[in-house]
Short mmCIF file of the C-alpha atoms (twelve columns), coordinates in Angstrom:
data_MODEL
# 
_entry.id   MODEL 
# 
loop_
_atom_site.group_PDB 
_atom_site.id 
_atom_site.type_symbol 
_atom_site.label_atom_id 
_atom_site.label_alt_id 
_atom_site.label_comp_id 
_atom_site.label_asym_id 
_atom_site.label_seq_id 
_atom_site.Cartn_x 
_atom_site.Cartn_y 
_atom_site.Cartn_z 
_atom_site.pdbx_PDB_model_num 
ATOM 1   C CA . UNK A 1   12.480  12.363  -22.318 1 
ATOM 2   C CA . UNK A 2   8.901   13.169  -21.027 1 
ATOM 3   C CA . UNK A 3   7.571   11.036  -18.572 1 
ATOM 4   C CA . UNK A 4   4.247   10.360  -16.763 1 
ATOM 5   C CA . UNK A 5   3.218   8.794   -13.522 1 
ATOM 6   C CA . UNK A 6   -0.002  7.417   -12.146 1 
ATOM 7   C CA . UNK A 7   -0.831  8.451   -8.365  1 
ATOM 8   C CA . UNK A 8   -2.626  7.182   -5.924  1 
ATOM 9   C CA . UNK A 9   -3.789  8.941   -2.674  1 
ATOM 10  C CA . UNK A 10  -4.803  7.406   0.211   1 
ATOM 11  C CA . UNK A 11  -8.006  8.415   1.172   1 
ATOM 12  C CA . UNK A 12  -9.776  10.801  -2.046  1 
ATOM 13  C CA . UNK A 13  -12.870 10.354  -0.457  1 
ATOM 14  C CA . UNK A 14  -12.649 12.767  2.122   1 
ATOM 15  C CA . UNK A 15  -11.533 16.498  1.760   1 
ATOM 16  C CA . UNK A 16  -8.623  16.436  3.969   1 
ATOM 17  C CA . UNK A 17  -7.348  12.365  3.982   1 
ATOM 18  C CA . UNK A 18  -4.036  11.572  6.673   1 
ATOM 19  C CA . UNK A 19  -1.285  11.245  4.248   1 
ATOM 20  C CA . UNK A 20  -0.210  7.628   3.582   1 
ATOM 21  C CA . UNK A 21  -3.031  6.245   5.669   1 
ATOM 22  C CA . UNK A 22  -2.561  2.822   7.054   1 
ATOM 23  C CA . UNK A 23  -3.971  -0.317  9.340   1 
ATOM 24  C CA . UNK A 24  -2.339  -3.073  10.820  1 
ATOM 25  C CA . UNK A 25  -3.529  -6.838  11.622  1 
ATOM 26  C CA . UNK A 26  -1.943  -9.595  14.077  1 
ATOM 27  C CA . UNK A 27  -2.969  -12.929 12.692  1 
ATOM 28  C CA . UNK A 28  -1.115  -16.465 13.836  1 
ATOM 29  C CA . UNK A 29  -1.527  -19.729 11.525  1 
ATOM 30  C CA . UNK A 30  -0.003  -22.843 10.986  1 
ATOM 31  C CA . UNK A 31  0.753   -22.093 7.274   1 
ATOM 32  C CA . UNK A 32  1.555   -19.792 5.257   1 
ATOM 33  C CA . UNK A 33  -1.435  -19.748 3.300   1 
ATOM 34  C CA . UNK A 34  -3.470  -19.885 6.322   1 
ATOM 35  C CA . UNK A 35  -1.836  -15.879 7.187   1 
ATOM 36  C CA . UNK A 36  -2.738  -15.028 3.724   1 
ATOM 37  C CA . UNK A 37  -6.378  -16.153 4.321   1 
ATOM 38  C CA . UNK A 38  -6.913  -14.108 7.478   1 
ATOM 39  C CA . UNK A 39  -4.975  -11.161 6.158   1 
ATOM 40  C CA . UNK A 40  -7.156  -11.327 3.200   1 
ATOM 41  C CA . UNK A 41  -10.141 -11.442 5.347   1 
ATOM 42  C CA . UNK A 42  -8.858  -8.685  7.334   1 
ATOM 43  C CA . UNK A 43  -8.630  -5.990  4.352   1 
ATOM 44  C CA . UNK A 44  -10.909 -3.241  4.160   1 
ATOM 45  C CA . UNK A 45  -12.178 -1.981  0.865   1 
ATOM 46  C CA . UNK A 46  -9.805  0.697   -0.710  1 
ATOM 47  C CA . UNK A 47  -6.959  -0.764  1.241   1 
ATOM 48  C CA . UNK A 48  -3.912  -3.229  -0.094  1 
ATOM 49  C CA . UNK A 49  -1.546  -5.594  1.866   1 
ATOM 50  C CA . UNK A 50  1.677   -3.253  2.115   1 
ATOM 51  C CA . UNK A 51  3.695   -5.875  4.029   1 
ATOM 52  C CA . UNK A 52  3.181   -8.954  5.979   1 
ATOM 53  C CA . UNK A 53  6.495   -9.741  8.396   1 
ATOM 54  C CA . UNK A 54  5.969   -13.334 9.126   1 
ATOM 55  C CA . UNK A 55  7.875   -15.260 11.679  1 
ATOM 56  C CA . UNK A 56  7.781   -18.487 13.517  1 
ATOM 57  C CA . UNK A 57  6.358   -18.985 17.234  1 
ATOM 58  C CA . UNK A 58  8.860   -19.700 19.449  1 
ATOM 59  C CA . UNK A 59  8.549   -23.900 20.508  1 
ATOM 60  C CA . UNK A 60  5.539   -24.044 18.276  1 
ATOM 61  C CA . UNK A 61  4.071   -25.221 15.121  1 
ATOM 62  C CA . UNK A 62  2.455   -21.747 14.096  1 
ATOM 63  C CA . UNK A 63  3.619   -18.786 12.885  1 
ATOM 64  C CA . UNK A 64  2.790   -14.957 13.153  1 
ATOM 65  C CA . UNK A 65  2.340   -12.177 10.817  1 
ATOM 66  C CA . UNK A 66  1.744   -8.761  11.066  1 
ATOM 67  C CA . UNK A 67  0.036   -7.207  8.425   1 
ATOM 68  C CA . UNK A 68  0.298   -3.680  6.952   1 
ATOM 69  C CA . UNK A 69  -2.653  -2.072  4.761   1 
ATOM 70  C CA . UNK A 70  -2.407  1.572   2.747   1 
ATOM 71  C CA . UNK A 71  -5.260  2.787   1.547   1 
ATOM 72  C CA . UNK A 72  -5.263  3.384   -2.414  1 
ATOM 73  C CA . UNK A 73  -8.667  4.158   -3.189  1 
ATOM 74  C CA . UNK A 74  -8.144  7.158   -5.544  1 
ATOM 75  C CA . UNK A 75  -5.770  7.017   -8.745  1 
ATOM 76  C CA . UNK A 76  -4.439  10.274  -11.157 1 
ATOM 77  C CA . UNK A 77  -2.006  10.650  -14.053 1 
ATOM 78  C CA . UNK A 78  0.475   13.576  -14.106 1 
ATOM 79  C CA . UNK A 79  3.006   14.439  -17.042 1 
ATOM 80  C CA . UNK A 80  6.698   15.934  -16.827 1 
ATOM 81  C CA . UNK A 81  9.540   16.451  -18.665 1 
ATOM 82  C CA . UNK A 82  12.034  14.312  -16.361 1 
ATOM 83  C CA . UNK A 83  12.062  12.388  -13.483 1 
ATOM 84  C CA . UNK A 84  12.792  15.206  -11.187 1 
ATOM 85  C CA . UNK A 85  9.976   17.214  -12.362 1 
ATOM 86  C CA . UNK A 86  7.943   14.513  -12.064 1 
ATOM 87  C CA . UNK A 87  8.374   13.471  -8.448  1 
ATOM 88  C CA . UNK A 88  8.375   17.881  -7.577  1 
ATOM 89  C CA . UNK A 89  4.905   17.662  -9.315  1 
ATOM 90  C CA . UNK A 90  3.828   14.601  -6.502  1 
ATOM 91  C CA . UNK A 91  1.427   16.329  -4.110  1 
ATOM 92  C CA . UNK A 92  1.699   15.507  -0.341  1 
ATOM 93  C CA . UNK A 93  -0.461  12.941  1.007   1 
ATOM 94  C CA . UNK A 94  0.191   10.969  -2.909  1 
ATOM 95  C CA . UNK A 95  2.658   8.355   -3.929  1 
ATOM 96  C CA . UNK A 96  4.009   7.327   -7.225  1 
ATOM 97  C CA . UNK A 97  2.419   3.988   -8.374  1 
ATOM 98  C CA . UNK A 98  4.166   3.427   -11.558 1 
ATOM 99  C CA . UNK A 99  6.398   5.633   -14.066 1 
ATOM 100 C CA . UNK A 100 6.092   5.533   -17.852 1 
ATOM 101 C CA . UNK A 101 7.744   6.947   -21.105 1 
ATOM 102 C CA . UNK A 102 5.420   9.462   -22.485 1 
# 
């Protein structure tokens, strides 16, 4: 069964990009929805909210999250035969994004 795969890199921009590039953000709120609004205010373009580990303060009303970005500015297709040739024909510095049937 052929397969295919889109990939994104993390920074194809520039001509030698960090693999898996990535930022993180301290916010505090008193809701939930108040750490999504600051972590959404925190993300830089061609960068996506990885994770966000969110736990409560300690004796107080708030709560704390720690954000992670990953840059995913730049987005290819490759083909294979299988899964294992797919993921041998994954470049370093790229990640899988989604799989499909070809």
């Amino acid at each position: 069964m052929a397969a295919a795969a889109r990939l994104g890199w993390d920074d194809a921009h520039r001509p030698d990009p960090p693999p898996h590039e990535t930022s993180t953000v301290d916010v505090i709120g008193t809701t939930l929805e108040d750490v999504q609004t600051q972590l959404a205010a925190h993300r830089q373009p061609g960068f996506d909210l990885a994770d966000a580990a969110v736990r409560m303060l300690k004796g107080e009303a708030k709560m704390e999250a720690v954000g992670t970005f990953t840059r995913v500015d730049g987005i290819r297709e490759i083909d294979a035969d299988d899964m294992p040739a797919l993921r041998a024909k994954v470049p370093d510095g790229w990640r899988m994004l989604s799989v499909r049937r070809a």
